[in-house]
Backbone bond lengths (Angstrom), bond angles and torsions (degrees), N, CA, C in turn:
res aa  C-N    CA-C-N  psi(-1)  N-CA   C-N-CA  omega(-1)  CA-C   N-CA-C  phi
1 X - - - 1.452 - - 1.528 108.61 -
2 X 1.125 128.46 139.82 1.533 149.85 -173.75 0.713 125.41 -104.10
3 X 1.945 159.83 118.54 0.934 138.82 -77.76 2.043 80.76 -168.33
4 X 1.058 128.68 76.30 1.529 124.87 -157.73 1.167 85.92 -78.14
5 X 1.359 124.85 157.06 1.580 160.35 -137.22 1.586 99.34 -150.40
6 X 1.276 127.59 125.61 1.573 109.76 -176.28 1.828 82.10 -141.14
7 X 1.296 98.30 141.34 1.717 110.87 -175.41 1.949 95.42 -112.50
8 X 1.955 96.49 121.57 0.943 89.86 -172.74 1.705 95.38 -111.69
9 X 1.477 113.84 -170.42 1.615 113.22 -176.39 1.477 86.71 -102.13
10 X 1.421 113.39 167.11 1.467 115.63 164.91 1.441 102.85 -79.32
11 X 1.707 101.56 148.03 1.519 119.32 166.65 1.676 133.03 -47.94
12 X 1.453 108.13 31.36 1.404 120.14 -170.19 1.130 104.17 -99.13
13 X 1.652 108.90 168.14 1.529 111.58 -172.69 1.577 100.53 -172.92
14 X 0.922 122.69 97.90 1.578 127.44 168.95 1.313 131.08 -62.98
15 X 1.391 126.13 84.70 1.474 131.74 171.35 1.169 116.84 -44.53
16 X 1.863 128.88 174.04 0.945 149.35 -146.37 1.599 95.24 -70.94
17 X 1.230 110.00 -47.06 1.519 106.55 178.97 1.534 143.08 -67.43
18 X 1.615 106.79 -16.54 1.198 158.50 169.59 1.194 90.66 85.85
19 X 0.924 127.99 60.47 2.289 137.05 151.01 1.891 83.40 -89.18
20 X 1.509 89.48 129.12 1.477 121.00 153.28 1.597 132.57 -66.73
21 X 1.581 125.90 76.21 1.264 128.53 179.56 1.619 106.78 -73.34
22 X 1.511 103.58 142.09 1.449 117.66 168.19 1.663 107.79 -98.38
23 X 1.277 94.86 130.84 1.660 123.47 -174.59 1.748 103.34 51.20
24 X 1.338 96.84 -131.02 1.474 119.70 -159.69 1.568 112.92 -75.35
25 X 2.005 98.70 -16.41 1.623 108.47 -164.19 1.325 103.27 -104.32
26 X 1.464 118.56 172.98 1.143 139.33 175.56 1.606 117.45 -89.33
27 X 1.152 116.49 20.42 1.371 145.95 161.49 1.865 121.58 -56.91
28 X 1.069 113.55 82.42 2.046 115.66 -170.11 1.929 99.85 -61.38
29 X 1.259 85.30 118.84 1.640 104.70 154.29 1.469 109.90 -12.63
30 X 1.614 108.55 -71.41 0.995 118.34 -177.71 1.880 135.51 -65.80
31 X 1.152 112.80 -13.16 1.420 125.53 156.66 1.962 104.26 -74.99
32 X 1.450 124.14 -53.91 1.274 118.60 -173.36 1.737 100.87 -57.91
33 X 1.202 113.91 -40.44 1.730 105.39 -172.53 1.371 105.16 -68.45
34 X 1.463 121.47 -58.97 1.422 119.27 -177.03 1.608 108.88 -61.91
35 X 1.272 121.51 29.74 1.525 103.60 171.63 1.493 69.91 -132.16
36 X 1.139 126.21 -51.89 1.982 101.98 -167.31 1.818 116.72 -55.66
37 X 1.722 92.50 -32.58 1.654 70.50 171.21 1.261 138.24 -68.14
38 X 1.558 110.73 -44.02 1.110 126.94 148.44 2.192 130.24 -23.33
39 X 1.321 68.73 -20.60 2.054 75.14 162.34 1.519 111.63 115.12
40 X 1.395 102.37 -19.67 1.979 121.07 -175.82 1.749 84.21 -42.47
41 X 1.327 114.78 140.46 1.717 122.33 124.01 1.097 122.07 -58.93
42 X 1.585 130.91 169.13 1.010 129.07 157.80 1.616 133.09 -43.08
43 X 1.608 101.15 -44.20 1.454 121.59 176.44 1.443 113.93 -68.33
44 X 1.500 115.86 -37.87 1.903 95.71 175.03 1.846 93.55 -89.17
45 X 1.126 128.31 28.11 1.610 110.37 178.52 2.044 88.52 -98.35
46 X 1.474 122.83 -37.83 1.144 160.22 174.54 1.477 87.34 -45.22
47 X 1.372 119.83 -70.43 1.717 115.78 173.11 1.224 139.18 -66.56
48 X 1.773 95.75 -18.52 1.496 93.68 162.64 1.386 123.32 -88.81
49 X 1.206 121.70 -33.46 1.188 140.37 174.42 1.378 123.19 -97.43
50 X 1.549 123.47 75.71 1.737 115.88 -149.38 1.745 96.42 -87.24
51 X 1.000 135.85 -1.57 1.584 122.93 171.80 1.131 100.08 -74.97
52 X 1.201 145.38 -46.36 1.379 138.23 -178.82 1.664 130.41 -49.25
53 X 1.225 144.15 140.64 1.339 152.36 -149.42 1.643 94.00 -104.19
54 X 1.214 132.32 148.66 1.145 136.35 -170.60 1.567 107.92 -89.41
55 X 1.784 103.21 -32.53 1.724 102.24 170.70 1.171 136.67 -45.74
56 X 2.078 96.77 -50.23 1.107 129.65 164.02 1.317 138.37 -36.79
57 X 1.547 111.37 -43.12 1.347 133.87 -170.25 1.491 98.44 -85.10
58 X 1.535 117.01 -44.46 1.525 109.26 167.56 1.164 124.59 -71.81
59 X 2.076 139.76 -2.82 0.909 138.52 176.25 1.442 94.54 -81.85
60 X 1.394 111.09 -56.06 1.773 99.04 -172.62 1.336 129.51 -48.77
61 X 1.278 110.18 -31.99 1.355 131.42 -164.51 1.434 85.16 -68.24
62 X 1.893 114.20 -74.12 1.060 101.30 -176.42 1.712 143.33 -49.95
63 X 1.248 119.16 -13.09 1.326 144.03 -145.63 1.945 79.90 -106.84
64 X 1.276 124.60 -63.86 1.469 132.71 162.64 1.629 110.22 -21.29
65 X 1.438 122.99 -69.29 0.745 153.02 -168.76 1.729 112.44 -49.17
66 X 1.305 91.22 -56.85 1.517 111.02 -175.28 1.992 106.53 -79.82
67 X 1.408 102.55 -23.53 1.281 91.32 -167.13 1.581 102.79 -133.15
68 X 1.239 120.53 36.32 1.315 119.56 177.22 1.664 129.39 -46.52
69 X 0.916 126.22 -13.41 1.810 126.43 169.77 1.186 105.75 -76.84
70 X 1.359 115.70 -34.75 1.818 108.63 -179.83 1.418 103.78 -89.47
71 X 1.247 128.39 -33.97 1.534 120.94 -177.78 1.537 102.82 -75.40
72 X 1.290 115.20 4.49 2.111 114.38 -171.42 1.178 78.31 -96.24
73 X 1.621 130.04 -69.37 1.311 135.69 -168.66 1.466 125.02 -20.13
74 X 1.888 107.37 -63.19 1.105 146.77 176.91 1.661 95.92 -39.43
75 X 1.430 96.98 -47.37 1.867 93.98 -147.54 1.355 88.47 -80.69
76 X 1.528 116.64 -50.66 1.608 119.34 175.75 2.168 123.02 -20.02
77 X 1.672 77.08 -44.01 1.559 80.12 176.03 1.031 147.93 -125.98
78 X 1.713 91.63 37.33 1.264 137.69 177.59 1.505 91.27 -98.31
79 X 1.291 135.19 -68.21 1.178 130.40 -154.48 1.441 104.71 -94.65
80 X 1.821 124.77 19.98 1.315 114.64 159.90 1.539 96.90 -111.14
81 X 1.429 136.57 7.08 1.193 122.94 173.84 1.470 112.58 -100.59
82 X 1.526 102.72 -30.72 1.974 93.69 158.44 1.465 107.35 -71.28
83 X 1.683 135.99 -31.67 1.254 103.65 178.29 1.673 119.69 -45.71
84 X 1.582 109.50 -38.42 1.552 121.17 -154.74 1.502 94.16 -73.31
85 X 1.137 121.78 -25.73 1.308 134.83 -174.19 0.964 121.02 -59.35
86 X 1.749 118.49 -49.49 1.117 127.06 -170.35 1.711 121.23 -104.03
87 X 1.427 98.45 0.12 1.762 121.12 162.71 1.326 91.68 -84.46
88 X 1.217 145.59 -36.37 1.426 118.12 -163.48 1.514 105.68 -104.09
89 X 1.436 121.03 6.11 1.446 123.75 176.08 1.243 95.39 -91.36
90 X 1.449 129.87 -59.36 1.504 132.66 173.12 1.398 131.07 -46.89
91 X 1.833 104.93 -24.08 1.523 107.10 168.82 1.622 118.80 -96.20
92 X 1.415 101.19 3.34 1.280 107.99 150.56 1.439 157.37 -95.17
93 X 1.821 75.42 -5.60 1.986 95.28 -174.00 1.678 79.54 -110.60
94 X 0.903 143.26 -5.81 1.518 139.47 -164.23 1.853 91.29 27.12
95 X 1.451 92.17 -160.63 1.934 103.55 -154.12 1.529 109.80 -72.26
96 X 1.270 101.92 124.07 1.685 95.45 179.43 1.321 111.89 -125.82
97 X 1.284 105.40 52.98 1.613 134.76 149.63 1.495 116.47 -35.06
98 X 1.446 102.52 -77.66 1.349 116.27 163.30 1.471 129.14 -24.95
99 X 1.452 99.39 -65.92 1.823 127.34 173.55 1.286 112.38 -38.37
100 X 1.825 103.42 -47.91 0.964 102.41 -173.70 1.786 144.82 -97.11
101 X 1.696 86.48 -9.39 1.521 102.67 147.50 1.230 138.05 -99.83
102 X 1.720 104.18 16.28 2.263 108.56 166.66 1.674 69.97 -83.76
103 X 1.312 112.97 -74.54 1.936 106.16 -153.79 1.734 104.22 -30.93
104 X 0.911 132.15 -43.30 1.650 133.22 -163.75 1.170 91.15 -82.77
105 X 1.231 144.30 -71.69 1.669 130.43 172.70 1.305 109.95 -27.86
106 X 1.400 123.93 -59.16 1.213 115.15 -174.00 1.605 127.01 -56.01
107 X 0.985 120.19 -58.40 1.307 139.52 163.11 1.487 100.23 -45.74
108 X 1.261 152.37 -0.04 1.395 145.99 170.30 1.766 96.05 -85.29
109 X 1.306 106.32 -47.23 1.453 123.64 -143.00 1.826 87.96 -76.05
Protein backbone atom coordinates (compact mmCIF):
# COMPACT_ATOMS: atom_id res chain seq x y z
CA UNK A 1 0.00 0.00 0.00
CA UNK A 2 1.28 3.58 -0.99
CA UNK A 3 1.14 6.27 1.03
CA UNK A 4 -0.21 9.36 -1.56
CA UNK A 5 1.33 12.72 -0.77
CA UNK A 6 -1.16 15.53 -1.85
CA UNK A 7 0.50 19.20 -2.17
CA UNK A 8 -1.79 21.64 -0.83
CA UNK A 9 -1.62 25.75 -1.29
CA UNK A 10 -1.58 27.61 1.96
CA UNK A 11 -4.95 28.84 3.37
CA UNK A 12 -4.40 32.45 2.10
CA UNK A 13 -6.47 34.67 0.19
CA UNK A 14 -5.91 38.27 -0.69
CA UNK A 15 -8.83 40.71 -0.42
CA UNK A 16 -9.72 43.72 -2.32
CA UNK A 17 -7.09 45.62 -0.55
CA UNK A 18 -4.43 43.08 -0.93
CA UNK A 19 -4.32 42.30 3.11
CA UNK A 20 -3.62 38.56 3.35
CA UNK A 21 -6.64 36.58 5.11
CA UNK A 22 -6.01 33.13 6.66
CA UNK A 23 -8.52 30.46 5.54
CA UNK A 24 -12.21 31.07 5.39
CA UNK A 25 -11.91 34.20 8.05
CA UNK A 26 -11.32 37.67 7.94
CA UNK A 27 -8.39 37.18 10.17
CA UNK A 28 -4.79 39.23 8.53
CA UNK A 29 -1.78 37.04 8.12
CA UNK A 30 -0.23 39.55 9.85
CA UNK A 31 -2.03 39.57 13.33
CA UNK A 32 -1.67 35.41 13.22
CA UNK A 33 2.29 35.89 12.77
CA UNK A 34 2.68 38.66 15.27
CA UNK A 35 0.94 36.57 17.88
CA UNK A 36 3.05 33.35 16.97
CA UNK A 37 6.09 35.22 17.37
CA UNK A 38 5.23 36.62 20.27
CA UNK A 39 5.07 32.94 21.77
CA UNK A 40 1.02 32.19 20.97
CA UNK A 41 0.64 28.42 19.67
CA UNK A 42 -1.47 27.87 17.15
CA UNK A 43 -4.29 26.82 19.62
CA UNK A 44 -4.41 30.07 21.86
CA UNK A 45 -4.10 32.12 18.33
CA UNK A 46 -7.47 29.67 17.63
CA UNK A 47 -8.80 31.35 21.02
CA UNK A 48 -8.15 34.53 20.21
CA UNK A 49 -9.33 34.56 16.97
CA UNK A 50 -12.36 31.89 17.00
CA UNK A 51 -13.33 32.19 13.11
CA UNK A 52 -10.22 30.75 12.28
CA UNK A 53 -9.68 26.77 11.67
CA UNK A 54 -6.96 25.31 13.75
CA UNK A 55 -5.44 23.49 10.44
CA UNK A 56 -5.29 26.70 8.96
CA UNK A 57 -3.48 28.56 11.57
CA UNK A 58 -0.84 25.74 11.42
CA UNK A 59 -0.59 26.00 7.55
CA UNK A 60 0.24 29.68 7.80
CA UNK A 61 2.46 29.42 10.45
CA UNK A 62 3.97 26.76 8.60
CA UNK A 63 3.98 28.41 5.14
CA UNK A 64 5.63 31.66 7.40
CA UNK A 65 8.10 29.54 8.50
CA UNK A 66 9.21 28.08 5.33
CA UNK A 67 9.11 31.30 3.49
CA UNK A 68 10.01 34.10 5.70
CA UNK A 69 11.69 36.86 3.21
CA UNK A 70 8.45 37.06 1.39
CA UNK A 71 6.22 37.02 4.45
CA UNK A 72 9.00 40.00 5.96
CA UNK A 73 8.44 41.69 2.62
CA UNK A 74 4.64 41.34 2.79
CA UNK A 75 4.61 42.75 6.33
CA UNK A 76 7.18 45.54 5.33
CA UNK A 77 4.44 46.83 3.11
CA UNK A 78 1.89 46.40 5.11
CA UNK A 79 3.25 48.57 7.72
CA UNK A 80 4.43 51.32 5.13
CA UNK A 81 0.88 51.59 3.80
CA UNK A 82 -0.67 52.21 7.31
CA UNK A 83 2.23 54.56 7.83
CA UNK A 84 0.86 56.50 4.50
CA UNK A 85 -2.40 55.97 5.94
CA UNK A 86 -2.10 57.51 8.92
CA UNK A 87 -0.12 60.77 7.47
CA UNK A 88 -2.95 61.31 5.33
CA UNK A 89 -5.62 60.91 8.16
CA UNK A 90 -3.55 63.38 10.28
CA UNK A 91 -3.12 65.81 7.34
CA UNK A 92 -6.57 65.86 7.24
CA UNK A 93 -7.72 66.35 10.77
CA UNK A 94 -4.65 68.78 11.05
CA UNK A 95 -3.81 69.43 15.05
CA UNK A 96 -6.36 68.61 17.49
CA UNK A 97 -4.58 69.94 20.35
CA UNK A 98 -7.19 72.29 20.88
CA UNK A 99 -10.09 69.51 20.50
CA UNK A 100 -8.44 67.91 22.73
CA UNK A 101 -8.13 70.14 25.63
CA UNK A 102 -12.10 71.78 25.39
CA UNK A 103 -12.97 67.73 25.70
CA UNK A 104 -10.58 67.50 28.95
CA UNK A 105 -11.96 70.75 30.35
CA UNK A 106 -15.10 69.49 29.83
CA UNK A 107 -15.01 66.31 31.44
CA UNK A 108 -13.40 68.15 34.62
CA UNK A 109 -16.51 70.31 34.86
Amino acid sequence: MTFAVQVEAPPLREDATGALRVGDSRVLLELVIRAFEDGATPEIIVQRYPSLALPDVYAAVTYYLRHRPEVAAYLERREQLAAQTQQRVESRQGDLTAIRARLMAQRQH
